[in-house]
C-alpha positions in Angstrom: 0.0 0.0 0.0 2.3 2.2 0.9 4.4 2.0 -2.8 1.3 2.5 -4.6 0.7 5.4 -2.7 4.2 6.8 -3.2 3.8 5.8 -6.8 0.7 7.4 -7.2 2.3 10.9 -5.6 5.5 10.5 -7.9 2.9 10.5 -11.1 0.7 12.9 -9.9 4.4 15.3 -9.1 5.4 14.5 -12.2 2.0 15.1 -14.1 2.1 18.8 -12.6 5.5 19.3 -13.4 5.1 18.3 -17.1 2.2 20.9 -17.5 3.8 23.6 -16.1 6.7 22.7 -18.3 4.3 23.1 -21.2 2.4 25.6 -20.0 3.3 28.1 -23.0 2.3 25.7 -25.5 -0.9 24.8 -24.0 -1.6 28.7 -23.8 -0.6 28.6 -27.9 -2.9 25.4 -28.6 -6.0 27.2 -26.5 -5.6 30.3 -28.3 -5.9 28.5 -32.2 -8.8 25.8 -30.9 -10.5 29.6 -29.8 -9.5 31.4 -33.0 -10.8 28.1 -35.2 -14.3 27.7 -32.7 -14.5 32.1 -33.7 -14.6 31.7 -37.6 -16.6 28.0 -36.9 -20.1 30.1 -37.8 -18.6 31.2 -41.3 -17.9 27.8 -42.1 -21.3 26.8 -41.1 -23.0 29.2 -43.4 -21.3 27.6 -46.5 -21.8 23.9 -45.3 -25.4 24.9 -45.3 -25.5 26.1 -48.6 -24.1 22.8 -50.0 -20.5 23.4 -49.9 -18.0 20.5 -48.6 -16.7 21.4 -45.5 -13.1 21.9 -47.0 -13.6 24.1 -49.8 -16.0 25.9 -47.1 -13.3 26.3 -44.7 -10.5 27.4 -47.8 -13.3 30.1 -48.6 -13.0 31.2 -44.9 -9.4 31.3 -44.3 -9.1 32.9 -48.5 -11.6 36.0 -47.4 -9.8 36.1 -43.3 -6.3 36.5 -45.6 -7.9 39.0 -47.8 -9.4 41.1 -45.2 -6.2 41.2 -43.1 -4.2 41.9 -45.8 -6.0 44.6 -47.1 -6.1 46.0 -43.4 -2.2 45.2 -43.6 -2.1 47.3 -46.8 -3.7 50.0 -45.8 -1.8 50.2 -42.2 1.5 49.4 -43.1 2.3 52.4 -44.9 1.0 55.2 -42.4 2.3 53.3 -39.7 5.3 53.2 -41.3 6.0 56.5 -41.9 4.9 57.4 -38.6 6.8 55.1 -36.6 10.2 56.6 -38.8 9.0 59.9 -37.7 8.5 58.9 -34.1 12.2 58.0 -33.9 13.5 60.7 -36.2 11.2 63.2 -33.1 13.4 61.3 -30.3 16.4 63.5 -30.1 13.8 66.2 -30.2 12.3 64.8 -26.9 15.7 64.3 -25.4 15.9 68.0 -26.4 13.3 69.0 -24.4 13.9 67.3 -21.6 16.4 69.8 -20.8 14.1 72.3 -21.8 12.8 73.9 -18.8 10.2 75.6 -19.8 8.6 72.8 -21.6 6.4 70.4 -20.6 8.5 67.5 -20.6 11.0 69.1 -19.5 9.2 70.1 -16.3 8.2 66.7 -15.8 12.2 65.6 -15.8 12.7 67.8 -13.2 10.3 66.8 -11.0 10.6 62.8 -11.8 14.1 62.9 -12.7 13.2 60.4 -16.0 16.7 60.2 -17.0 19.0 59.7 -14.4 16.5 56.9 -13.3 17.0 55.2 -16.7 20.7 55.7 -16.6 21.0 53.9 -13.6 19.3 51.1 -14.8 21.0 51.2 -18.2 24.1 51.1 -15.8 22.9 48.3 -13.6 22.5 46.0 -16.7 26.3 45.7 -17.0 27.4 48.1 -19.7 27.9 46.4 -23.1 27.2 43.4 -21.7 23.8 44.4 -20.5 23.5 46.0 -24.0 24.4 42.7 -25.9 22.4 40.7 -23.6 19.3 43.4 -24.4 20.1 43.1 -28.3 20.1 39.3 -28.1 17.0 39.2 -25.5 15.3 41.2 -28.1 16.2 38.7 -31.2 14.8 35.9 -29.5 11.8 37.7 -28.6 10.8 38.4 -31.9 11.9 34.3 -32.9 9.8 33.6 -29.8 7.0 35.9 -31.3 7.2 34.1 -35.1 7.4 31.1 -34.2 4.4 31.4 -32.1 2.1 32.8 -34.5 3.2 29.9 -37.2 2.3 27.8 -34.3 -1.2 28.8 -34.0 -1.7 29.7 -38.1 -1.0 25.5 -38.4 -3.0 24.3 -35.3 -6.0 26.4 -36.3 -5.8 25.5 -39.5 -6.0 21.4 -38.3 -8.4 22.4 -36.2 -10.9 24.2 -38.7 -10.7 21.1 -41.0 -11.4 18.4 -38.7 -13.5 20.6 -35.8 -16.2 17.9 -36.7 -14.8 15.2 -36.8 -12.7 16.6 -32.8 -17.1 17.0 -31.8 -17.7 13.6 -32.7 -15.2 12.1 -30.7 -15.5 13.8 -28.0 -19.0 13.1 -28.0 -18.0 9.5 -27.3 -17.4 9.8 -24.0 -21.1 10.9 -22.9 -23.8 8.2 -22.7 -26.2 7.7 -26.0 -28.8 9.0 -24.1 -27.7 12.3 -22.9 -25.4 12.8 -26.5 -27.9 14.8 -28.2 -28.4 17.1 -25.7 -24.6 17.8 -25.1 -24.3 18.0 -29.0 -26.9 20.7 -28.7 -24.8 22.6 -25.9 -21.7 22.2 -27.5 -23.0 24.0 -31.3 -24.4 26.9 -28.9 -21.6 27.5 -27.0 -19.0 27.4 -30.8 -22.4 29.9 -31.8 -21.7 32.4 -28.7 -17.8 32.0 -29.2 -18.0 33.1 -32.9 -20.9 35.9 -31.9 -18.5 37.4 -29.8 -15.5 37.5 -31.3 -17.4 39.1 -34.3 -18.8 42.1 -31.9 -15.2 42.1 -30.3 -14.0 43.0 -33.6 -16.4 45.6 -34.0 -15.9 47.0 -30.9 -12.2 47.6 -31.0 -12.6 48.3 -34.7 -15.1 51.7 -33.8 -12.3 52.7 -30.8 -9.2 52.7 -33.4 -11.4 54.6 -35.7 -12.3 56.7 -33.1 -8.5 57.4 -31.6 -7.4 57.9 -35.5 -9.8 60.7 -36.1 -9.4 62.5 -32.5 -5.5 62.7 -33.1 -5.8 63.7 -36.5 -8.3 66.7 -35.6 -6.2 67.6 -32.1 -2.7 67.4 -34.3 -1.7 64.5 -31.8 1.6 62.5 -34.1 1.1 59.2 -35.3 -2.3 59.0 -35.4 -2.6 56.0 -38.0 -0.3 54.2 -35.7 -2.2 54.9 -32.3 -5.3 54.1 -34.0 -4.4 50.3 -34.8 -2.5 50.6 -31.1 -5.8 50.8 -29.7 -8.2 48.5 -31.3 -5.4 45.7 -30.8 -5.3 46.7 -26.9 -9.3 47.1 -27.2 -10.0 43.5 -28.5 -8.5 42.6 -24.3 -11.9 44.0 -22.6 -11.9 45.7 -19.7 -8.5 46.8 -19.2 -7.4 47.2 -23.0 -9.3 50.2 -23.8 -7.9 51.9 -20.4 -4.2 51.1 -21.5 -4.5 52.5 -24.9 -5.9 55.6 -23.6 -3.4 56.4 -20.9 -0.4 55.5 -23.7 -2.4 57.7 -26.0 -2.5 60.7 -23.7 1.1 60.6 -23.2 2.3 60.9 -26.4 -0.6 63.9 -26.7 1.9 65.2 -23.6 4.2 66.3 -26.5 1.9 68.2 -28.0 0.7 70.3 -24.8 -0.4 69.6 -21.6 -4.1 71.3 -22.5 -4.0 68.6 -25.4 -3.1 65.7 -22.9 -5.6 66.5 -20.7 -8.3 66.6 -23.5 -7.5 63.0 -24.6 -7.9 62.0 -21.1 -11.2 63.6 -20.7 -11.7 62.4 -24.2 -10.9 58.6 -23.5 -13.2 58.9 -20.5 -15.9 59.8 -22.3 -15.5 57.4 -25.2 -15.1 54.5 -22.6 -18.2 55.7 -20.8 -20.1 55.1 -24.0 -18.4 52.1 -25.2 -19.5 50.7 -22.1 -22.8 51.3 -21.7 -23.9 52.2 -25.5 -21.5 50.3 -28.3 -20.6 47.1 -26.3 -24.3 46.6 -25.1 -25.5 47.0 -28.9 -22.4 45.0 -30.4 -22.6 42.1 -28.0 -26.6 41.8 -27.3 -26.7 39.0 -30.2 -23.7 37.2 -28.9 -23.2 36.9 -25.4 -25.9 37.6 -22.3 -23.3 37.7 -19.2 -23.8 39.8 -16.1 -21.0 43.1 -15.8 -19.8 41.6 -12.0 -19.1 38.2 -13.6 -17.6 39.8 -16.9 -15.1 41.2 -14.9 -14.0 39.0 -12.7 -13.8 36.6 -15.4 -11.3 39.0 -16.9 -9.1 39.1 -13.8 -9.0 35.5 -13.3 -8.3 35.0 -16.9 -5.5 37.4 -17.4 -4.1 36.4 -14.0 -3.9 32.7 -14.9 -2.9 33.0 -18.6 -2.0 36.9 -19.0 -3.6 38.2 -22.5 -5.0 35.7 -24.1 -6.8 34.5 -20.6 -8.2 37.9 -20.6 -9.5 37.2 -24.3 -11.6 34.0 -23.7 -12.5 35.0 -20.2 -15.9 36.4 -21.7 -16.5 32.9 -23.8 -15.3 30.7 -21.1 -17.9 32.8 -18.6 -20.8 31.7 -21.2 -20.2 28.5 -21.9 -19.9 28.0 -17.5 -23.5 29.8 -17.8 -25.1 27.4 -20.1 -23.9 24.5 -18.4 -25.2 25.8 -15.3 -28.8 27.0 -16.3 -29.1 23.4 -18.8 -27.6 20.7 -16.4 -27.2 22.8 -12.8 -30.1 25.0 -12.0 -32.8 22.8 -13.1 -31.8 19.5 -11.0 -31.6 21.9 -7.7 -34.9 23.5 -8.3 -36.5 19.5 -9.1 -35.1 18.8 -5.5 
């Protein structure tokens, strides 16, 4: 008795200790079932309509391509040019910083910006540090690459045989309760791909939005602060607040009046995306009370940082259903 128990503890050890080691690509793999369950209702609508399920899904993943790079095409060049001119206005901000009549400068000599950083620049070892920051960098961006190729391929697998995944999982619930799980299941993939949709919509109104209060407030870069925010909007709760404070401080090197303005401004525009866009966006896809939206959020983004806070909404309604189809009812029998 007392091996099998220490056997049982030694699996179980290493069990955890294997998952933790994985934990990055686990993260990966939930992120491209999530993007694959998101563009399931497209493929749907053609399967309906009499199309195989492949050329269906190669229709899908054609028009996704198209639209992102036609978004690419018409971002990449702005941003571009912006982001040159953002470094090219850096030895202007260092300028200023020892301006003392200028904003920034006023703020350096109250914060002390740079003698902070030069410490820690100087903490990191020198060149060393430097070299070890370069090549920290390089795999970063490997990291990132490899990542996304990661996910491109498993969602890829995953839209081509997401049936065929259904059906055998489906195997391990009884014949008699299978149609009523199947049922759960397709509205759960519905509500996934619902929300995802308004997601997009929602972040894609607050880029919009950013681009044309920069451009009419002579905020820099405003193509490139734009597509800043609806990335950091698609994260909810927190995303939107993000972009605005990063948003307001590059407004700082306009004035301190126009700094203030985007604050008020994002204030205003989260105000309304909270309790007018979002509400209209999202009433078709997902039905889930504010309290447990955002604590959803926090445990999400606490347990598996971004992309947690990304299917913490989904994961919230699929918990719902379960509980109102399977939970709620047997209580209020008894």
């Amino acid at each position: 008795m007392g091996f099998a128990l220490g056997l049982g503890a030694s699996l179980a050890w290493l069990a955890v200790q294997t998952v933790l080691r994985v934990g990055s690509m686990l993260t990966l793999l939930l992120l491209a079932v999530f993007v694959a369950i998101s563009l399931e209702p497209f493929v749907v609508w053609f399967t309906r309509r009499g199309l195989r399920r492949g050329l269906a899904v190669a229709i899908v993943l054609t028009g996704f391509v198209a639209v992102l790079g036609g978004f690419l095409a018409l971002v990449i060049p702005p941003v571009t040019k912006e982001v040159s001119a953002l470094v090219d206005a850096v030895p202007g901000w260092l300028q200023q910083l020892h301006d003392h009549h200028s904003a920034i400068g006023r703020l350096e000599d109250r914060y002390h910006v740079v003698e902070k950083a030069r410490q820690q620049i100087g903490s990191g070892g020198g060149a060393g540090g430097l070299a070890g920051g370069v090549l920290g960098a390089g795999q970063l961006v490997l990291s990132t690459l490899t990542s996304i190729a990661i996910v491109i391929t498993v969602t890829l697998y995953c839209m081509a045989a997401l049936p065929a995944i259904k059906d055998f999982s489906l195997r391990f619930v009884a014949v008699s309760h299978r149609d009523r799980v199947e049922g759960m299941a397709d509205e759960i993939m519905n509500r996934i791909g619902k929300f995802m949709l308004g997601n997009l919509v929602t972040s894609g109104i607050a880029g919009a939005a950013t681009s044309g209060w920069c451009a009419a407030t002579g905020v820099p870069y405003a193509a490139a602060l734009g597509v800043f925010t609806a990335l950091m909007d698609m994260i909810p709760i927190v995303g939107s607040t993000l972009a605005g404070i990063v948003v307001s401080l590059v407004a700082l090197s306009v004035s301190l009046p126009v700094a203030i303005a985007t604050a008020v401004f994002y204030i205003v525009f989260r105000v309304a995306e909270d309790y007018l866009i979002v509400p209209r966006a999202m009433k078709f896809a997902v039905d889930v009370h504010p309290l447990v939206t955002v604590v959803a959020v926090l445990i999400g983004g606490a347990l598996l940082g971004i992309i947690g806070a990304l299917v913490a909404i989904p994961a919230a309604v699929a918990v719902g259903l379960v509980l109102d189809e399977y939970v709620f009812p047997k209580k209020e029998r008894t």
